[in-house]
C-alpha positions as a Markdown table, in Angstrom:
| # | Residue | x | y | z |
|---|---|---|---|---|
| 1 | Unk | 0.0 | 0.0 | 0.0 |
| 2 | Unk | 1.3 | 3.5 | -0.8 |
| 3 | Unk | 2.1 | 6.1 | 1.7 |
| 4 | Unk | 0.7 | 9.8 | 2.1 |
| 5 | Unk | 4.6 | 10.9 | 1.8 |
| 6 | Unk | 5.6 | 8.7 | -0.8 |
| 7 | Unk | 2.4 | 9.4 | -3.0 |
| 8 | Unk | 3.0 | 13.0 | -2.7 |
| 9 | Unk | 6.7 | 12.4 | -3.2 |
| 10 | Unk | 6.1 | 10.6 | -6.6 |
| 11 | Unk | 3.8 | 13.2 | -7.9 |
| 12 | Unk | 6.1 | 15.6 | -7.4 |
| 13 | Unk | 7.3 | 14.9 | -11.4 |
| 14 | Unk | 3.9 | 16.1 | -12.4 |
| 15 | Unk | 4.7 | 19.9 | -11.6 |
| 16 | Unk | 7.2 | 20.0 | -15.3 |
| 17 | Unk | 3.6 | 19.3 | -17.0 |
| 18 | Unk | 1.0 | 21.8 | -18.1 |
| 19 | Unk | -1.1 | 19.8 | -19.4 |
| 20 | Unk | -2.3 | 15.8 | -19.9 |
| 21 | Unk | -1.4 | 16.2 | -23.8 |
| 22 | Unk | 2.1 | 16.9 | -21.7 |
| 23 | Unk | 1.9 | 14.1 | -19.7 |
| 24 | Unk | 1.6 | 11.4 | -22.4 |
| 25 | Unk | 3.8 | 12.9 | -24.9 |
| 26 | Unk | 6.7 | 12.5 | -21.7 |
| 27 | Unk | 5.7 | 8.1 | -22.4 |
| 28 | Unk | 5.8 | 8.4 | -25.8 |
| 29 | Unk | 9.2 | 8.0 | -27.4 |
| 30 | Unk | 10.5 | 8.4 | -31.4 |
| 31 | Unk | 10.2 | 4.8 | -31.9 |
| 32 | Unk | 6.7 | 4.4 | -30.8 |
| 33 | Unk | 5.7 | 7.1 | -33.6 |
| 34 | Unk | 7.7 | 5.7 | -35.9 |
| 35 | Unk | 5.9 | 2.4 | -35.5 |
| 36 | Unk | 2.3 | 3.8 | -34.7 |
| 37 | Unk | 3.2 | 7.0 | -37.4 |
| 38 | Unk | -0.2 | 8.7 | -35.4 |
| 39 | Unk | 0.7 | 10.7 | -32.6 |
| 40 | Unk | -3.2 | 10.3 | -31.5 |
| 41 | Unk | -2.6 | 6.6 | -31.7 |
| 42 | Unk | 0.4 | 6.7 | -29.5 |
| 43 | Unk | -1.3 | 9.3 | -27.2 |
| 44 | Unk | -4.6 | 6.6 | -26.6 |
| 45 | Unk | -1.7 | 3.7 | -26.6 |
| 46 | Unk | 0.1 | 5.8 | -23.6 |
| 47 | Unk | -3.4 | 6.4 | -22.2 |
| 48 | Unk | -4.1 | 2.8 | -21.8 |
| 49 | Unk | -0.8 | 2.0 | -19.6 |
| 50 | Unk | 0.9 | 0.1 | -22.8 |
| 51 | Unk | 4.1 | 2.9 | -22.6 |
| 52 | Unk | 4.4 | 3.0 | -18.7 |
| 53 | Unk | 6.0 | 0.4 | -16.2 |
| 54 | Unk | 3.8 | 1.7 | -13.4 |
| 55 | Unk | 0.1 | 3.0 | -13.5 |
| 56 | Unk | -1.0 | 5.7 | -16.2 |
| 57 | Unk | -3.1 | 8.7 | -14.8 |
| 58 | Unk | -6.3 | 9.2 | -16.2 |
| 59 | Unk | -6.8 | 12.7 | -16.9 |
| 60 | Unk | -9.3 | 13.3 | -14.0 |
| 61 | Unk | -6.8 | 11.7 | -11.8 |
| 62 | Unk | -3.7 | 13.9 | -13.4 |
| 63 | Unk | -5.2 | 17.0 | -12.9 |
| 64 | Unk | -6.6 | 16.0 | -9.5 |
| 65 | Unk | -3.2 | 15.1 | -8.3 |
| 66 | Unk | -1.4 | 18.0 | -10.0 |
| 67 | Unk | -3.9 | 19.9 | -7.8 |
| 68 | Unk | -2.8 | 18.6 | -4.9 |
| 69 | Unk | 1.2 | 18.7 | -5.3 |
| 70 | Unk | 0.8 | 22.3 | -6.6 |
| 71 | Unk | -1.4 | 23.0 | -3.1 |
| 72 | Unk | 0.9 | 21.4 | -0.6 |
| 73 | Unk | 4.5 | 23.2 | -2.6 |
| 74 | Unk | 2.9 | 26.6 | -3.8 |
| 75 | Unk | 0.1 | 27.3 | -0.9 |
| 76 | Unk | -2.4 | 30.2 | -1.5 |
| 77 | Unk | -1.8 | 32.7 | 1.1 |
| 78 | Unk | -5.0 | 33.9 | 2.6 |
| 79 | Unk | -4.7 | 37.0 | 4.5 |
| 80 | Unk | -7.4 | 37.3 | 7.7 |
| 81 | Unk | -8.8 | 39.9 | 9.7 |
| 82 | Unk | -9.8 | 39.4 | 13.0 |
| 83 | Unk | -13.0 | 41.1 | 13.6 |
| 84 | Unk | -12.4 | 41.6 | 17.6 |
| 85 | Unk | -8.9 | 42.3 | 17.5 |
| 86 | Unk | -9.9 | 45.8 | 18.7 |
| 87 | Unk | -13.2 | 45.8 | 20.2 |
| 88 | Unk | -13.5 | 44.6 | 24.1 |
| 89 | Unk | -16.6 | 42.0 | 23.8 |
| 90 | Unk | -19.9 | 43.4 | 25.8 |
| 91 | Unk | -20.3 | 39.9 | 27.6 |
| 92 | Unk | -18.5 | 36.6 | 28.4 |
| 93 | Unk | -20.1 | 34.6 | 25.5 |
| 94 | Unk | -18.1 | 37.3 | 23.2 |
| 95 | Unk | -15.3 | 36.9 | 24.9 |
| 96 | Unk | -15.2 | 33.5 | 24.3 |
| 97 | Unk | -15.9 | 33.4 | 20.2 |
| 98 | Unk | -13.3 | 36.7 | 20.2 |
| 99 | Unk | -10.4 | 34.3 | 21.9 |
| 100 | Unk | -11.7 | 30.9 | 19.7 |
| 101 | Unk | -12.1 | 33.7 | 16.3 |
| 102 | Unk | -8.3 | 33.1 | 14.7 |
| 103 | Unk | -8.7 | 29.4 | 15.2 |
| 104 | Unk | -11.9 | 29.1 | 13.4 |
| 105 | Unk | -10.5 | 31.5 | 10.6 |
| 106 | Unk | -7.1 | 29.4 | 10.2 |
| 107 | Unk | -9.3 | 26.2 | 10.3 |
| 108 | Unk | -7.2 | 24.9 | 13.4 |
| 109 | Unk | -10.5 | 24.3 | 15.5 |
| 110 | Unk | -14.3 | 24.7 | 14.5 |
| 111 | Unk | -16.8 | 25.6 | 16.7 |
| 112 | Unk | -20.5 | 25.2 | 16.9 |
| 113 | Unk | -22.7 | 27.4 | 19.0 |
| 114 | Unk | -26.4 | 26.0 | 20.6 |
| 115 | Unk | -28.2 | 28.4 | 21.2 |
| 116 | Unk | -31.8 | 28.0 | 23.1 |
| 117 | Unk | -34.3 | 30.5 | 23.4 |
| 118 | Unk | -37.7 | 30.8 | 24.7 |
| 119 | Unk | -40.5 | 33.2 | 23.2 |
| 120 | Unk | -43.0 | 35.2 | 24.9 |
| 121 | Unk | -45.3 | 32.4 | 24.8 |
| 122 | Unk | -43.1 | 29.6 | 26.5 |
| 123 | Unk | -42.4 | 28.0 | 23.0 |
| 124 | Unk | -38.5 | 26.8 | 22.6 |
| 125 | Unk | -37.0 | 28.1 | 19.8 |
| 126 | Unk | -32.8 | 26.0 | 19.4 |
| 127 | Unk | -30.6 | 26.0 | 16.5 |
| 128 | Unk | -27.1 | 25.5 | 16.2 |
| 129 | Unk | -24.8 | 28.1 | 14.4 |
| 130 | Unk | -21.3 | 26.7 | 12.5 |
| 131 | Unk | -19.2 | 29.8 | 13.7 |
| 132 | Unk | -16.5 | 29.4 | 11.2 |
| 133 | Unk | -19.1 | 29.6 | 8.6 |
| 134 | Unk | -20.8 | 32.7 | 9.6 |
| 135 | Unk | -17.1 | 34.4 | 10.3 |
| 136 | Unk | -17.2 | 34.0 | 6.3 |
| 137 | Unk | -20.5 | 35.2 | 5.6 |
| 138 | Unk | -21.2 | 37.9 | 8.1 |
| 139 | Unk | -19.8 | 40.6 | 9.4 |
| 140 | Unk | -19.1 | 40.0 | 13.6 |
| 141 | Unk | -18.3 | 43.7 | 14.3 |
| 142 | Unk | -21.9 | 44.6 | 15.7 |
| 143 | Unk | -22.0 | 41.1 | 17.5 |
| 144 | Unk | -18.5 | 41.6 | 19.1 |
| 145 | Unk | -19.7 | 45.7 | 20.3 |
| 146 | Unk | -22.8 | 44.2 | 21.9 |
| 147 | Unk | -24.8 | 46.3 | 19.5 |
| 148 | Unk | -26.6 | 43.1 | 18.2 |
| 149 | Unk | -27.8 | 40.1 | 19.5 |
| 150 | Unk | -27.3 | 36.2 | 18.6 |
């Protein structure tokens, strides 16, 4: 069975291709055209794992693990903003979020928030809210001032 690290390690020859034409024209040779004298036959001969000693990539599977060597070398930087980095939070659930707000954002921890309310007429009203989700969506600012409510 292969290993994460030696997967990762082997694909790491994918990176000098653009493309999948790329790919299979790297198994091709001069005497495989000048046999086959197609370069599309050669190119659906490569395809098919007759040109390779290990396993050919499909090209959903090439581009999938392109994707993923490119990811883990090149990494997209994502600047983040904390929204309560300046704002002292009204009450101790605030507090709370503010401290666990840079985890959520660098996906380090995720936190879920139950929150249970009753209405004038005694009916419970619960949901659950994914914090790191509404960190994306929403602006915290008024939530972290006290100005609005959960």
């Amino acid at each position: 069975m292969t290993e994460v690290g030696t997967q990762i390690d082997s694909d790491k020859r994918l990176l000098q291709f653009e493309t999948y034409e790329d790919y299979l024209d790297s198994l091709i040779t001069f005497v495989d055209l000048g046999y086959l004298g197609n370069l599309n036959i050669a190119h659906r001969l490569a395809e098919l794992g007759y040109r390779c000693t290990g396993e050919t990539l499909d090209e959903d599977t090439f581009y999938c693990r392109l994707k993923a060597v490119k990811n883990l070398f090149f990494p997209i930087y994502r600047p983040y903003e904390l929204t309560s980095e300046h704002v002292t939070p009204s009450d101790n659930l605030m507090q709370e979020l503010a401290l666990r707000e840079r985890l959520n954002r660098l996906k380090i921890i995720s936190t879920i928030i139950f929150i249970r309310n009753l209405t004038k007429l005694q009916f419970e009203i619960s949901g659950y809210i994914d914090f790191n989700e509404r960190l994306e969506k929403e602006n915290w600012l008024p939530y972290f001032q006290g100005r609005k409510k959960l």
